[in-house]
N, C-alpha and C positions, 0 to 999 in steps of 0.2 A: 410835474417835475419828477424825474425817474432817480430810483435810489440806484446807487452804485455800489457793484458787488467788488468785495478787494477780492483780487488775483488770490486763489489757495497754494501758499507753497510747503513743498515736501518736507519733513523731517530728516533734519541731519542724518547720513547713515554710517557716524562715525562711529557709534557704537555698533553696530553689525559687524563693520569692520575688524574692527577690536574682539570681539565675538569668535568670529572665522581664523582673527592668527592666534587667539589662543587656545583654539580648537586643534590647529596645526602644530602648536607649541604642544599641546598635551600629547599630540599623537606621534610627535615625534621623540619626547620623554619615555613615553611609554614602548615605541618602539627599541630606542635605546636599553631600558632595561631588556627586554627582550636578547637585544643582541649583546650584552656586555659580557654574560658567563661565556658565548662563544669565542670572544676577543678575548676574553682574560686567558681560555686556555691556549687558544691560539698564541695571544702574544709568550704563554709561560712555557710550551713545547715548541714552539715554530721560531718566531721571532728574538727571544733572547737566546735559545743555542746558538741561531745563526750567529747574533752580533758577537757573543763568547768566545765560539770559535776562531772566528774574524780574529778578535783580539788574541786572542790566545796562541794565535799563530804566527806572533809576532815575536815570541819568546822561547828561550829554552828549554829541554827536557824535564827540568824540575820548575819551569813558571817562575821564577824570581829573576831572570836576565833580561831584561830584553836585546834580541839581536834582531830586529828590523827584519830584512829580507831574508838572513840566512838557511832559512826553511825551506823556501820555497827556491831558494838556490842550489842545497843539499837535495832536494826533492827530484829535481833532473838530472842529479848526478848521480843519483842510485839507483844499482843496475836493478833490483827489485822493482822499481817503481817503474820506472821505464818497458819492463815486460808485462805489468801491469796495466799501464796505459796502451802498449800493443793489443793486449787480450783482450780490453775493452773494445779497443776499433773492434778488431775481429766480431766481437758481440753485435756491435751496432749496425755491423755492415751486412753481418749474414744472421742472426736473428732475428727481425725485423721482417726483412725482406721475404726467410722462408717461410716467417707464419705468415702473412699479408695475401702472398702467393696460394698457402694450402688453405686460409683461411676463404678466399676466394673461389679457389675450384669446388672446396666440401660445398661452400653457400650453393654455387651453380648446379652440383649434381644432385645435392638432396631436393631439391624443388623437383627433380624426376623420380623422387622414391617414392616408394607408396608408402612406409612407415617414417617419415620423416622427424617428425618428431620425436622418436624411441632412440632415434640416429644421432638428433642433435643432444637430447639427455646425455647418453651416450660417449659422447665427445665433449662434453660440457664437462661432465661426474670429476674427472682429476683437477678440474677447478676446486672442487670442495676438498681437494685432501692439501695439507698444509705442506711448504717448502719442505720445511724438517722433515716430515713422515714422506716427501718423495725424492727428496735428497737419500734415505734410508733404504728404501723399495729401491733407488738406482745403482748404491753402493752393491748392493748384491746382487743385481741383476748383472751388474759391470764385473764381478768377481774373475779373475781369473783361474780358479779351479772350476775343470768345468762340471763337479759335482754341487758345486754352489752356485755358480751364474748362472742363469739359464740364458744366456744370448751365446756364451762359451760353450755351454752344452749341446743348442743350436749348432753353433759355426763344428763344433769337432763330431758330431755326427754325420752331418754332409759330407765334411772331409773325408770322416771313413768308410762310408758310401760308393764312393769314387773311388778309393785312393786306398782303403782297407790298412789295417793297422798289423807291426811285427807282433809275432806269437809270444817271444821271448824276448822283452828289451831288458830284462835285468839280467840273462844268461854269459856267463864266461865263461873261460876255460879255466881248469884248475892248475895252478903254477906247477910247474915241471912233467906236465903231460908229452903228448906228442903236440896237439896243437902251437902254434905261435901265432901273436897276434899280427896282424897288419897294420900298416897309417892309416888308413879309410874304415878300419873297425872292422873289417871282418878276419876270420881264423883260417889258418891253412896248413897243412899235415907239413910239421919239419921233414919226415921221413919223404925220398923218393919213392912213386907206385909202382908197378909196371902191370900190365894185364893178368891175371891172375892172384893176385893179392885181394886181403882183407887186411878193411882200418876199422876199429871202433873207436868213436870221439867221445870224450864222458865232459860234460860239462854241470858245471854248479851255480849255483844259486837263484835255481827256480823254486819256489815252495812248490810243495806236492798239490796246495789248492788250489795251484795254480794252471797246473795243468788244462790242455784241453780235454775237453770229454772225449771218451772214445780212447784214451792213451792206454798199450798194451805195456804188459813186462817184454825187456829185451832180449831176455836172455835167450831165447830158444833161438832168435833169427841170428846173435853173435857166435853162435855153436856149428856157423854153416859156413862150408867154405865157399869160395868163389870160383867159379868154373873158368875154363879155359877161355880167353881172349874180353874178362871181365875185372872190372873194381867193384867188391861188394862191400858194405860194410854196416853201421848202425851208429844212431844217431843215440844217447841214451844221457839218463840225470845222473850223474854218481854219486848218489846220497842212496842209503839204503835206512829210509822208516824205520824206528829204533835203533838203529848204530847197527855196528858189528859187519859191515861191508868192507872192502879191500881197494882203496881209491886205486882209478885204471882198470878196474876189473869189473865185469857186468856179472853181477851178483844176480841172486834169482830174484829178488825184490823189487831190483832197480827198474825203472820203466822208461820206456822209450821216448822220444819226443817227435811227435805224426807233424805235419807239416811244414817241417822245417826244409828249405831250399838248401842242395847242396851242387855242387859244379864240381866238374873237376879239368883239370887244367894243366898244358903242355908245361912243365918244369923247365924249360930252356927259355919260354922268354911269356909266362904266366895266364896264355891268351885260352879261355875257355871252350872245351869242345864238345862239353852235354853238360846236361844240368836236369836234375830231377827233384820230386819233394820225397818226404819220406814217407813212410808207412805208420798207422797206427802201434804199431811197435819200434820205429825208429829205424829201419829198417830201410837201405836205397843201393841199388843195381843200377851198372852202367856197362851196357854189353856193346861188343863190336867193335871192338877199340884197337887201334894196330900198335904195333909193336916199340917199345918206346919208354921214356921216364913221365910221369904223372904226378900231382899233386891233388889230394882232395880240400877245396875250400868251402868254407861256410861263410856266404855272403854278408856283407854289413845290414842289408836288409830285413836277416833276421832278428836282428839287437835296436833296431831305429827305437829309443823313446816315441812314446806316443805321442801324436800332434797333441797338444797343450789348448789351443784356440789361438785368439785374438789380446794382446795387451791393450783392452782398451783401457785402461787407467795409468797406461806408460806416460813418460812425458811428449810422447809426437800425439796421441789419441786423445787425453784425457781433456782438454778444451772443446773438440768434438764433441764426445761423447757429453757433458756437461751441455751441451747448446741443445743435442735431443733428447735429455731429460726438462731441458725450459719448455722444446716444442709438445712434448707429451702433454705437458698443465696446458699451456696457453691457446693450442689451438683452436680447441672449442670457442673460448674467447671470441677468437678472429671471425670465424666463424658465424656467429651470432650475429654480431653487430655487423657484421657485411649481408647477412643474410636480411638485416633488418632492411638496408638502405637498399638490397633486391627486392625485396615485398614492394617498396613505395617507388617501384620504378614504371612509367609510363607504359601500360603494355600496347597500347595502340603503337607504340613506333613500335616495340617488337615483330606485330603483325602486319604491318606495312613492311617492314623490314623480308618478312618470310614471303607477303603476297609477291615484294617483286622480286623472286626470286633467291635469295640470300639462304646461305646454309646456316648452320648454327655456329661454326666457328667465326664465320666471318660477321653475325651477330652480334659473338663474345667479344670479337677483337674491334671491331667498331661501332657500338653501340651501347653492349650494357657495360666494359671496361671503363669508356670515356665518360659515362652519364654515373658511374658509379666512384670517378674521380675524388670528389669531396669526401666523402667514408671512406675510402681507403687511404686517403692521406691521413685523417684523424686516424685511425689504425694502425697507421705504421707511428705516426708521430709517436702519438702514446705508448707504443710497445717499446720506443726508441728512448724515452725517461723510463720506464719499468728497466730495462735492460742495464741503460747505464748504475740502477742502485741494486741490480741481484749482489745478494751476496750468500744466503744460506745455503744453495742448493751446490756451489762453489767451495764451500768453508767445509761441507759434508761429504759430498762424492769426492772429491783428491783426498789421496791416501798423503798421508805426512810426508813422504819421499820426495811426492811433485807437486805438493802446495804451493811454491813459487812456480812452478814452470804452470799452474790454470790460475793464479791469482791473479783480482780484478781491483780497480780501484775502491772498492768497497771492503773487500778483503784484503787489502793492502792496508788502507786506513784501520781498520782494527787490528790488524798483527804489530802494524807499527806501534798503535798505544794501548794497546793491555793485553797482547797476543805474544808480549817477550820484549819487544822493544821500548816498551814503559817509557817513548818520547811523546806524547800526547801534543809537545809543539810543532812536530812534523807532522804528528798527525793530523792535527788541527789544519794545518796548509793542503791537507789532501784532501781531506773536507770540504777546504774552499774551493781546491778545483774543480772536484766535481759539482759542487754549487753551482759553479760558473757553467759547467760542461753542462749542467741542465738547466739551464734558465733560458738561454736561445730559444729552446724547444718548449717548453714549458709557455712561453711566447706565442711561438707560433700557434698553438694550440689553444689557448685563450683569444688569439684575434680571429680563428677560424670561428670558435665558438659565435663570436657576436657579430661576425659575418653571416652566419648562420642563421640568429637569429633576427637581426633588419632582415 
């Protein structure tokens, strides 16, 4: 008779179990403290402004009313805000777009430099200088004196390049001379000429430093008469260094004025029939002349103010200009991270692309554009929430004159509440709009994200 073995059975494994979820419980404790200081300052800078503001933009200027909607009712109806929300489109529409664009082309062409890297540093480096201190480097570069801008100093150089500058824009004539002025600025001898005559013009208020170089005294060439069938006469300052000169009268002191354009011109109905410059001594001859009444003028041209430049801080410029002080920082930006998602681009379709034939634009334009879709969209996106909350480099470069004609909604929200208008419940409502204005995006960009990553 055979003994019988009892069946061995397993130990409950309810304790293991028990074991494992309070493994999970600790690790999830633990992980919690972990994250809680991040949440605490989160919820204490993020989370309760928002909800503040929220509320707070439900009330009056002084917080103690509440008026419901009226904020954000008032809000569309001032013309300030309104230009503000214009400025902003403008920002989101061509900001974005041009860094996306240059940030593109730089990724594509430095892949063909040899020093690329020294390139992208480079273009990267105005990332590390702060709004404030480029908002500062742009106010002056934007100056309109073109001894302080230097983009004004640029532009009126070229200018006078081409186009050369009057000798004498501060010169007049001295009240009760012969001269009389004209409507177009320039001077013309009250007296009729006729061939054989001498005129000397004395005009004032040139400084003597100002002179050109090379300027003679006048007096000897005013002491000459004018020969038969001619207009002679001399162009001269009538200030005589140290005083004691005889206004009208070319003193021996007095000096000439060299390059001055002068015409002279049929008295019956004004129309010019030679025209010369002067002499280092101020000094101009006009021979051959037939018989007849004459006037000598001195062209507007010689008195033109000097070109000034460019107003780029006017009210039609200054939102421009403002967008290529953002592109200066940001485009290395762009840059980078499109250069990154060119590194990790497939190069075998590139070279199937070239084996059958394909040039390099049509490459760009149908291959590494389309395959580089995803990174440029995260690039514009993100550049498209940066843009809508500039506010420093805005609040800095506009000179006080056209702070509402470049103001954006970020700088609208603080002028309204501690920038003068001390309504902090309007403010608050503009607050929320722009909340609003970035969270779409701010969306889109988190779902890309984790599209991304599946």
């Amino acid at each position: 008779m055979t003994a019988t073995v009892a069946p061995q059975t397993r130990p409950p494994v309810t304790g293991q179990a028990e074991r494992a979820r309070r493994t999970r419980r600790r690790g999830r404790i633990i992980a919690l403290l972990f994250v809680f200081p991040a949440l605490l300052l989160l919820g204490a800078l993020v989370v309760y402004p928002v909800l503040f503001s929220i509320g707070r933009s439900f009330f009056d200027a002084s917080g103690t009313r509440f008026v419901g909607g009226d904020n954000y009712t008032e809000m569309f109806r001032d013309p300030a805000t309104l230009k503000a929300i214009r400025n902003t489109v403008i920002w989101v529409l061509v900001a974005p777009t041009l860094l996306t664009g240059l940030g593109l082309i730089l990724a594509v062409l430095v892949e063909k430099v040899r020093w690329a890297t020294a390139f992208k540093l480079l273009l990267f480096l105005p990332m590390a200088v702060s709004f404030l201190a480029a908002g500062i480097i742009f106010r002056l570069a934007y100056d309109e004196d073109p001894h302080k801008g230097v983009l004004n100093a640029a532009v009126v150089s070229v200018h006078n390049a081409f186009k050369g500058t009057a000798e004498y824009p501060t010169a007049r004539a001295r009240t009760g001379q012969d001269l009389t002025a004209e409507k177009d600025g320039s001077y013309r001898t009250a007296a009729n000429l006729g061939p054989g005559d001498t005129v000397d013009l004395g005009l004032v208020g040139v400084a003597p430093k100002d002179l050109p170089g090379g300027a003679q005294p006048a007096y000897a060439s005013a002491q000459r008469q004018a020969a038969a069938g001619e207009v002679s006469g001399v162009v001269y300052l009538d200030f005589t260094p140290g005083g004691g000169g005889s206004p009208g009268v070319v003193d021996r002191k007095e000096s000439g004025l060299p390059r001055m354009k002068v015409q002279v011109v049929r008295a019956d109905d004004g129309k010019a029939v030679a025209s010369t410059t002067t002499a280092a001594d101020g000094s101009f001859r006009f021979t051959g002349l037939a018989a007849g009444s004459y006037g000598v003028e001195l062209p507007a041209a010689n008195f033109a103010q000097p070109y000034q430049g460019v107003s780029w801080l006017g009210p039609a410029l200054v939102t421009p200009a403002i967008i290529g002080a953002y592109l200066w920082i940001w485009t290395g930006f762009a840059m980078v991270l499109i250069g990154a998602g060119l590194a990790a681009l497939p190069r075998d379709a590139l070279e199937a692309a070239r084996m059958d034939g394909a040039n390099e634009w049509q490459i760009f334009r149908r291959i590494t554009v389309p395959l580089l879709a995803p990174v440029l969209t995260v690039v514009f996106v993100t550049l498209v929430i940066n843009v809508m909350k500039v506010f420093d480099l805005v609040y800095i470069i506009a000179p006080g004159p056209v702070q509402e004609d470049a103001t954006v909604l970020a700088t609208q929200m603080w002028l309204v509440s501690f920038g003068g208008g001390n309504n902090q419940g309007l403010g608050s409502a503009l607050g929320v709009l722009l909340l609003v204005l970035v969270i779409p995006a701010m969306a889109f960009n988190v779902r890309r994200f984790r599209r991304s990553q599946r």
